[in-house]
C-alpha positions in Angstrom: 0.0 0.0 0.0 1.5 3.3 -0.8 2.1 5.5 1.7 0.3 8.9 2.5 3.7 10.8 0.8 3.1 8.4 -2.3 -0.5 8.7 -2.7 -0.4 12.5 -2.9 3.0 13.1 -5.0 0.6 11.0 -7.7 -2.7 12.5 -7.4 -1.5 16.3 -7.5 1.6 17.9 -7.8 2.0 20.5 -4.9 -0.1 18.6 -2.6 2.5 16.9 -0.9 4.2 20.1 0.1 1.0 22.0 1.1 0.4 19.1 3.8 3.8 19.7 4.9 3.6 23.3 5.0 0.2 23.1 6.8 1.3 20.5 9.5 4.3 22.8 10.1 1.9 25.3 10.7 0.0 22.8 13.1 2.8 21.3 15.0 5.9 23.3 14.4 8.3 24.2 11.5 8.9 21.1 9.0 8.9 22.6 5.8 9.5 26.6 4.3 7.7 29.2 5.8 4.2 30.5 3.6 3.4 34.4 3.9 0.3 35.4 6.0 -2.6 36.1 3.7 -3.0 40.0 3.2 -6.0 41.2 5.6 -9.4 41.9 3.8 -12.0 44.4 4.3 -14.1 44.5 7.4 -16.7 46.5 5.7 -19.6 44.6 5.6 -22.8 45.2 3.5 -26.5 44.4 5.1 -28.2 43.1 1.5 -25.5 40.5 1.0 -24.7 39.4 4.7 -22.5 36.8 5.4 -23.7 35.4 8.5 -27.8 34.6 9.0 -29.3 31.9 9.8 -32.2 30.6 7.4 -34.1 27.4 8.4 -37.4 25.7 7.8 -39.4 23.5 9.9 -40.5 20.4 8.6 -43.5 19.0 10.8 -44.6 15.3 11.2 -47.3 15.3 13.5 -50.2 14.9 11.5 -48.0 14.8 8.2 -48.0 18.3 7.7 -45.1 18.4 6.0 -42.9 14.7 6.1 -43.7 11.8 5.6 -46.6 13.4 3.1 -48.5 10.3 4.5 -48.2 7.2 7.0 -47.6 3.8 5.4 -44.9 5.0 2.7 -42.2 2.6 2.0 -38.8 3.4 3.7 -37.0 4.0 0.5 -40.2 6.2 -0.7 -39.8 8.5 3.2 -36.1 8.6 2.3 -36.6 10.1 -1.2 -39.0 12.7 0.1 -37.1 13.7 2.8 -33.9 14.1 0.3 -36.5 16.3 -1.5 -37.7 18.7 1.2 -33.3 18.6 1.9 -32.4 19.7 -1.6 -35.7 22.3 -1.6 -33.9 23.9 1.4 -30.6 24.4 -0.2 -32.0 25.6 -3.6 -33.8 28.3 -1.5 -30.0 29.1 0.0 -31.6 28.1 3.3 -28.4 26.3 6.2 -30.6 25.0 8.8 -33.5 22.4 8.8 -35.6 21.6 11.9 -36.9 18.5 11.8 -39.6 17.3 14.1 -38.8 13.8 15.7 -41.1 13.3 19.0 -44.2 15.0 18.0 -46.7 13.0 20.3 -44.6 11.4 23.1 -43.1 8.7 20.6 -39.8 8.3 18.3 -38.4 8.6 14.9 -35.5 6.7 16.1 -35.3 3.3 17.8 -35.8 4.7 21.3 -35.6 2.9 24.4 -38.4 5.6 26.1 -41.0 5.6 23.5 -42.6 3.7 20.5 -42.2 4.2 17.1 -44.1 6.7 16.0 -47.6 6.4 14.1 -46.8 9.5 11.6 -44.3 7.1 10.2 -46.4 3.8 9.1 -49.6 4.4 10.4 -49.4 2.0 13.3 -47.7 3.4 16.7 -44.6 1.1 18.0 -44.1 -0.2 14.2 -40.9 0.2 12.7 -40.3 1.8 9.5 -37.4 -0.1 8.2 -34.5 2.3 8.9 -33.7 5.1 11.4 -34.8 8.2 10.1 -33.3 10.7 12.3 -29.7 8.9 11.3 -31.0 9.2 7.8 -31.8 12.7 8.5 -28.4 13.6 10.3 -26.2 12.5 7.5 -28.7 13.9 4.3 -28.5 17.4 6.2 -24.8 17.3 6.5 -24.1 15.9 2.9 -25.7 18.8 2.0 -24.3 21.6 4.2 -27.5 22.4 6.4 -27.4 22.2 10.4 -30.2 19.7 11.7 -32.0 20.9 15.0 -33.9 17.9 15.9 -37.8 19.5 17.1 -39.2 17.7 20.3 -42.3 18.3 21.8 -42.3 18.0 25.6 -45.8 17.0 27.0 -47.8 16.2 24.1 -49.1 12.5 24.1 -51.8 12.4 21.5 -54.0 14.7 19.1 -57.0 13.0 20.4 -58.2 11.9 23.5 -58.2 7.9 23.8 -55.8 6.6 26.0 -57.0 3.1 24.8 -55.4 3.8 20.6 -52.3 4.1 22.3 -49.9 1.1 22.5 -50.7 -0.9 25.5 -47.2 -0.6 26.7 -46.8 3.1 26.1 -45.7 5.0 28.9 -49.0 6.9 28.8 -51.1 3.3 29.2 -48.5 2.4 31.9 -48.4 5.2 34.1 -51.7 6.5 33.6 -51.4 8.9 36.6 -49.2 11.1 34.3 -51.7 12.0 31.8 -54.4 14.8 31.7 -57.2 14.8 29.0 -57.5 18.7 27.8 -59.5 20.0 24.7 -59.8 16.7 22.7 -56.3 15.8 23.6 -53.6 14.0 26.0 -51.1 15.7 27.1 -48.5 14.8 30.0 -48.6 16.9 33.3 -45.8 19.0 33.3 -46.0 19.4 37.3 -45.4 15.7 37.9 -41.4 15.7 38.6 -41.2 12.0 37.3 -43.0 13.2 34.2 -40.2 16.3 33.8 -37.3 14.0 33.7 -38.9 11.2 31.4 -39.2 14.0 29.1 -35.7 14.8 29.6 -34.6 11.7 29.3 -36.2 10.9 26.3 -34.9 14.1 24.6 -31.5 12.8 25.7 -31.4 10.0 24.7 -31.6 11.5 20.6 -28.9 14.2 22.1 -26.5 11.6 23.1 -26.8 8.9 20.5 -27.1 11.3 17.2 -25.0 13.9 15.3 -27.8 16.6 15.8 -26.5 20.4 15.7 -29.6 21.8 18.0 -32.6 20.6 20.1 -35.6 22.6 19.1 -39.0 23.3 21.3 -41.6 25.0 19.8 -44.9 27.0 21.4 -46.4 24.4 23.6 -45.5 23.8 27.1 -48.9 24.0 29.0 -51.6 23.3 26.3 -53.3 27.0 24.8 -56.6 27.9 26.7 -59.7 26.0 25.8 -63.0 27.9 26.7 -64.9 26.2 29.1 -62.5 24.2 30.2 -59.4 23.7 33.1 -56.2 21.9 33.1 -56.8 19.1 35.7 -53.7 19.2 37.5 -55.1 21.0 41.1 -54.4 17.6 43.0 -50.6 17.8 41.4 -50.3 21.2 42.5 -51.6 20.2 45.9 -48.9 17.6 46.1 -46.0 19.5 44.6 -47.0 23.0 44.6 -46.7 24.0 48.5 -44.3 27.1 47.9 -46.4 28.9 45.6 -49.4 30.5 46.6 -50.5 30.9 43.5 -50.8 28.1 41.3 -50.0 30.0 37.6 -46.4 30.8 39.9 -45.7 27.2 40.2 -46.7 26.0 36.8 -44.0 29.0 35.3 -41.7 27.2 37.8 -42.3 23.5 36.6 -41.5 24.8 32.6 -38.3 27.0 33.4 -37.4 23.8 35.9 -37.6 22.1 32.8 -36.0 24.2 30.2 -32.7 25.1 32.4 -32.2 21.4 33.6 -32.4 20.2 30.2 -29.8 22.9 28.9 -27.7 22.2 31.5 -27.8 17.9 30.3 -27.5 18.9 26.7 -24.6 21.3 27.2 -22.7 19.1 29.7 -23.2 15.8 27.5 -22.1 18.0 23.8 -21.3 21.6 24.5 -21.4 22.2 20.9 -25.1 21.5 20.5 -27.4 24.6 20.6 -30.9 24.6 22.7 -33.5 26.9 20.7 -37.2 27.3 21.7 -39.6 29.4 19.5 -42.3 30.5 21.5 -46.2 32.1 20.7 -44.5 36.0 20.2 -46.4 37.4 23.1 -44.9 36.9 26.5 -47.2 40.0 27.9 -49.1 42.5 26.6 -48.1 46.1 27.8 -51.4 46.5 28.9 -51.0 43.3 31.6 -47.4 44.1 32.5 -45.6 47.2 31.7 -42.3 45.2 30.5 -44.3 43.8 27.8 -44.8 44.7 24.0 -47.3 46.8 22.7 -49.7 44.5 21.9 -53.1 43.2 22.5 -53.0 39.4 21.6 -55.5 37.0 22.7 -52.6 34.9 24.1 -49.5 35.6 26.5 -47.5 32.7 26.9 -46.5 34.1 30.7 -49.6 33.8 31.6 -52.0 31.3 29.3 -48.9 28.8 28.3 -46.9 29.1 31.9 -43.7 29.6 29.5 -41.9 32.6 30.8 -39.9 33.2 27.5 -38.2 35.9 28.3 -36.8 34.7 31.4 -35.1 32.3 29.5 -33.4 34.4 27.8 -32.4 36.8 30.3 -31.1 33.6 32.2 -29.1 32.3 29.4 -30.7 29.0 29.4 -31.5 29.0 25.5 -28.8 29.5 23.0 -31.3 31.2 20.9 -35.2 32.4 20.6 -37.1 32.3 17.6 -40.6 34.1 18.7 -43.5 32.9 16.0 -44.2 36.2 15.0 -46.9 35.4 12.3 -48.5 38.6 11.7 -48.4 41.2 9.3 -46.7 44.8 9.2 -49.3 47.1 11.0 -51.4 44.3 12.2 -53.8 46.1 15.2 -53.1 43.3 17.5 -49.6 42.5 17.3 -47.5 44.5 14.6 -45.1 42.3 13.3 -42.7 45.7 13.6 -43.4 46.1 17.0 -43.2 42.3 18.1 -39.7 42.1 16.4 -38.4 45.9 18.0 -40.2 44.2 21.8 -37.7 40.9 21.0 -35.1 42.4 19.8 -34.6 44.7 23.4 -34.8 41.5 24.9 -32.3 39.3 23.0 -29.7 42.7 23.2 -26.6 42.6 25.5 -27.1 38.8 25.8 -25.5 36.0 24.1 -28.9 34.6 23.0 -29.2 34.7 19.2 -32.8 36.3 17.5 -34.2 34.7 14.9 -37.4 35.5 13.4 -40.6 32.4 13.3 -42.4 33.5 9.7 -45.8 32.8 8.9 -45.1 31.0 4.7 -48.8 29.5 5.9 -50.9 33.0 5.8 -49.4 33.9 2.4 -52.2 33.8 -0.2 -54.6 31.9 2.2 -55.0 33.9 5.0 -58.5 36.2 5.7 -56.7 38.4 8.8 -55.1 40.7 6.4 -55.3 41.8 3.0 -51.4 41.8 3.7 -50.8 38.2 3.2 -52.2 38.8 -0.1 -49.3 41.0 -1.3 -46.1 38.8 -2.3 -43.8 41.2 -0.8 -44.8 40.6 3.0 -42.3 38.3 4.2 -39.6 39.9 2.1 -40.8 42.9 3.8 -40.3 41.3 7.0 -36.7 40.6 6.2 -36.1 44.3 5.2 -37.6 45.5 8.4 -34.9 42.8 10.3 -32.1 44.9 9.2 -32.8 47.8 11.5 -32.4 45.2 13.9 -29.0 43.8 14.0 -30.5 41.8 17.1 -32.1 39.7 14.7 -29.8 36.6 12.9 -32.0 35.3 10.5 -35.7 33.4 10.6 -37.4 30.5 10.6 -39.8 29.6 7.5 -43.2 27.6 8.7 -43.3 25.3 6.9 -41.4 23.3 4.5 -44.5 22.5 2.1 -45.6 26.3 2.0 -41.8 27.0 1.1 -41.9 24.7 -1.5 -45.9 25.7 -2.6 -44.3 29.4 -3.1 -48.1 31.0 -3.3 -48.2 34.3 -5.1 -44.4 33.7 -6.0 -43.6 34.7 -2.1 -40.7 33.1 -2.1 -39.2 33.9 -5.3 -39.4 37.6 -4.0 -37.9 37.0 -1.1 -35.0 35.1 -2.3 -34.6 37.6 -5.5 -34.3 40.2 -2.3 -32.6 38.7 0.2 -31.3 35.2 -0.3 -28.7 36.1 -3.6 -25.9 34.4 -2.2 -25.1 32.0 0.6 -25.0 32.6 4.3 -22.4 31.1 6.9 -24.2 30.5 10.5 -23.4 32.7 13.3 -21.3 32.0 15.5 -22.3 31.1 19.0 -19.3 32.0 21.5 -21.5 30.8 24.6 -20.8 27.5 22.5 -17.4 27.2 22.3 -15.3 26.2 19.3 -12.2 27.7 17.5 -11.3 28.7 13.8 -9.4 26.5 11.8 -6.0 26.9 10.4 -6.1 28.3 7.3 -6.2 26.2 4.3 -3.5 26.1 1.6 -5.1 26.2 -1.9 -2.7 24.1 -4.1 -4.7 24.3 -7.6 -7.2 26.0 -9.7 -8.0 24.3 -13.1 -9.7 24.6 -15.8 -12.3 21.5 -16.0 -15.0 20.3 -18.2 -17.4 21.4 -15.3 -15.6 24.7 -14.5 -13.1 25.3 -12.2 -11.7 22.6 -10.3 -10.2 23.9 -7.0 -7.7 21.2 -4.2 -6.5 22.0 -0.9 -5.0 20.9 2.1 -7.0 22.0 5.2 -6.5 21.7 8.8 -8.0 17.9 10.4 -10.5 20.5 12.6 -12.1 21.7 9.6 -16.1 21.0 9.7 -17.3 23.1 6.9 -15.1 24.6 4.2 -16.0 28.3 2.0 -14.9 29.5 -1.4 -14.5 32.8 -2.4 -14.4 33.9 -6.5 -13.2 37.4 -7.3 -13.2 38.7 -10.9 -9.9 39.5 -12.4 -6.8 39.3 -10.2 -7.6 40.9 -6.9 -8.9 38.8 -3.9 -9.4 40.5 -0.7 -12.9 41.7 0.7 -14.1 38.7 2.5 -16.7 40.9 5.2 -20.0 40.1 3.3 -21.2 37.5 1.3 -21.0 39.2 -2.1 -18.0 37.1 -3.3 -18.9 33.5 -1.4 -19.8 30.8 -3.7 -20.6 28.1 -1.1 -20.5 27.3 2.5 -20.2 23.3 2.2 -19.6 20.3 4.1 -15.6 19.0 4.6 -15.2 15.4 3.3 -13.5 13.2 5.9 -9.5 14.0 5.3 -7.1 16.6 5.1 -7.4 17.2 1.1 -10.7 18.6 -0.2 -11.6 20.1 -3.4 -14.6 21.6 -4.8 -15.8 22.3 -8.8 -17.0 26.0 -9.3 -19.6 25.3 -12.3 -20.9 29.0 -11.9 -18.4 30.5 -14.5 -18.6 31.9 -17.8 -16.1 31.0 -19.8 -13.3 33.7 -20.8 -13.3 35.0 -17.5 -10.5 35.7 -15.2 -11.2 34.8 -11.8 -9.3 34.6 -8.3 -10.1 32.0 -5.5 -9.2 31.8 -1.9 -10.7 29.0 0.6 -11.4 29.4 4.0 -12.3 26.8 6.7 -14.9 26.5 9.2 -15.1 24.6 12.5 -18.7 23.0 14.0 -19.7 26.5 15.3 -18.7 28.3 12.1 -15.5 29.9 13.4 -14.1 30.9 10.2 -10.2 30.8 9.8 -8.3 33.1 7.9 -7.9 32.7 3.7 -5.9 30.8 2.0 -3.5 31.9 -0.3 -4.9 33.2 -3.7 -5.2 30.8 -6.9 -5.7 32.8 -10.0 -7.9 31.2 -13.0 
């Protein structure tokens, strides 16, 4: 077998030497010193930012989005979520979250839980494969983060105990459960309850390659006229410090949302904990701290989810409010709701991002706004007087892809022209990269054909493409081709199929780690 010098003096010229130069630059001097790329621009321009996060959700619970229906074939579930994958990345989104415990049951083999029903149709039944390991690897082939989307308490979209699998935890510990509004839901104030749900979650966070664990709106269930959460003899049992029982049910959610931070970030510090909450925490009118609003829902006080103490505690890596309303909606102003957030999210490390409502767009009857193609883009134009706010979250994946009234088209023509990196979370950890050494650029029946040596760290890798000779400004994202995935190893390369022929053009590489520290460029490869 040839040796790693042999194999790379035959497959490129030059590549031998860059893996010298970069391991001297690694471990210590082996090979002749390279000079330090010159420093670029740290001008930066808001239409073509650089970093921004852009994600979808893609629901299962009730097939809203994947798998379109229960009972498909595992290789017919992999091929549509490969779809809904390669949809993302053609709308230059980086992020997908994916929903995997939607009603107290598992798109993975889980010791906890059954199999879930929105996969073949029958709860406990497997599907075949293991669709959140499917899902991990797809997103990463392709570049995108995957935040894996739990749902704490929610057992079941109707209320039958009895259609739930006899040995589901539900059935066996029928104490936890409490029938509300046509559904089951688990009793968050039950500590044994709290940490199944914990472990649960864990178990996905410690067995998989996921970037993020995701919680949407519901903690306690939304307000159903007529009708009260059953849990007074829980609060009765556990509830002895609070006088007031709304007081302890806040306390049983944060309980559960800074324990389970504290598991995920002690097991992998490098995953991120997001929640996107209902986008009213209080009306001004009910608390003067809150936004100047008058929604029919506070999550502080209907939900027991105290979102913005979350934040101010540091217990979420980020916040994505749902802020589905239009510009100048009477009720909650989408302008507003964003300016309330963004005073909340500033002088914290807790990254913004923006829930958007694809859903209302050409269907909705609140607003002649969502009507007009232009809202969300609108939306994102509004963001930028905001530099609180780091990108958005597009529900969901099937109105992305239904594009009503061309909404997306707009927004992408607007907004989305070139690719975005991921912010960096320093509350996470990480380090850059080494710089890479570029050691080709070729001419190929695809393009250009770029190879280079980068650091063993490197995660992600970017390429740059300047016209003519110069290569420098780096700030914004005007010059980035792509922001893709390393392949395992030291040498990577990457075709540019995006030029016109006759054109002079100059390259440099940079590499990323997990958390999207960006190194230095490389040195410059003219073509």
């Amino acid at each position: 077998m040839p040796s790693l010098r042999q194999t790379l003096t035959m497959k490129r010229p030059g590549l031998l030497a860059a893996v010298l130069v970069l391991t001297g630059a690694l471990l210590g001097p082996v090979g002749p010193a390279v000079a330090a790329p010159a420093p670029c621009s740290a001008q930066s321009s808001q239409k073509v930012p650089k970093r921004q996060v852009r994600a979808e959700w893609i629901a299962s619970v009730a097939n809203i989005d994947w798998p379109s229906r229960p009972g498909l074939t595992a290789t017919e579930q992999r091929a549509e979520l490969v779809g809904w994958f390669d949809g993302a990345v053609s709308r230059r989104l980086n992020t997908v979250v994916l929903q995997v415990r939607p009603t107290a049951d598992a798109f993975w083999p889980s010791p906890f839980e059954p199999w879930s029903e929105w996969l073949t149709g029958v709860q406990g039944q497997d599907p075949g494969y293991d669709p959140l390991a499917f899902a991990v690897a797809e997103a990463h082939r392709r570049g995108l983060e995957l935040h894996a989307w739990f749902n704490p308490y929610r057992v079941a979209v109707h209320a039958d105990p009895s259609r739930l699998r006899p040995d589901h935890p539900a059935r066996t510990h029928p104490d936890w459960v409490v029938p509300y509004g046509g559904k089951l839901y688990y009793n968050p104030g039950i500590p044994e309850v709290r940490r199944f749900a914990e472990d649960a979650i864990m178990d996905a966070v410690q067995r998989y390659d996921i970037d993020g664990v995701h919680f949407d709106d519901y903690f306690y269930p939304y307000p159903v006229a007529g009708q009260q959460f059953d849990d007074e003899a829980t609060y009765q049992r556990y509830g002895s410090a609070f006088p007031v029982k709304a007081d302890w049910r806040r306390a049983t959610i944060d309980l559960l949302v800074a324990e389970l931070s504290t598991r995920i970030h002690r097991a992998k510090p490098w995953v991120k904990f997001g929640i996107s909450p209902f986008a009213v925490w209080r009306n001004k009118g009910t608390d003067p701290a809150g936004s100047d609003t008058t929604a029919g829902v506070q999550t502080y006080d209907d939900l027991a989810a105290d979102t913005r103490k979350w934040v101010r505690e540091r217990w979420i890596d980020y916040v994505a409010p749902q802020v589905y309303w239009n510009i100048g909606f009477p009720a909650a102003d989408y302008a507003k709701v964003v300016a309330w957030w963004s005073s909340q999210a500033d002088g914290t490390p807790v990254h913004l991002y923006i829930g958007q409502a694809n859903h209302k767009v050409g269907v909705s009857a609140q607003s002649p706004a969502w009507n007009d193609p232009a809202e969300l883009s609108e939306h994102l134009t509004f963001n930028r007087s905001h530099p609180q706010v780091r990108g958005d979250v597009f529900f969901s994946a099937k109105d992305v892809r239904a594009n009503r009234l061309a909404h997306m088209d707009v927004l992408q023509a607007q907004h989305y022209t070139r690719p975005a990196m991921i912010p960096v979370m320093d509350q996470r950890g990480g380090k850059a990269p080494h710089h890479p050494i570029l050691v080709s650029a070729r001419r190929s029946d695809a393009g250009v054909r770029l190879d280079w040596v980068s650091d063993p760290r490197t995660a992600y890798f970017a390429v740059y493409r300047f016209d003519g000779t110069a290569a420098c400004d780096l700030a914004d994202a005007t010059h980035l081709v792509t922001v893709a995935r390393a392949k395992a190893g030291i040498v990577q390369s990457f075709d540019d199929t995006g030029v016109q022929p006759g054109r002079d053009h100059t390259y440099v590489v940079t590499s990323l780690d997990r958390l999207h520290h960006e190194s230095g460029p490389s040195n410059p490869k003219h073509r």
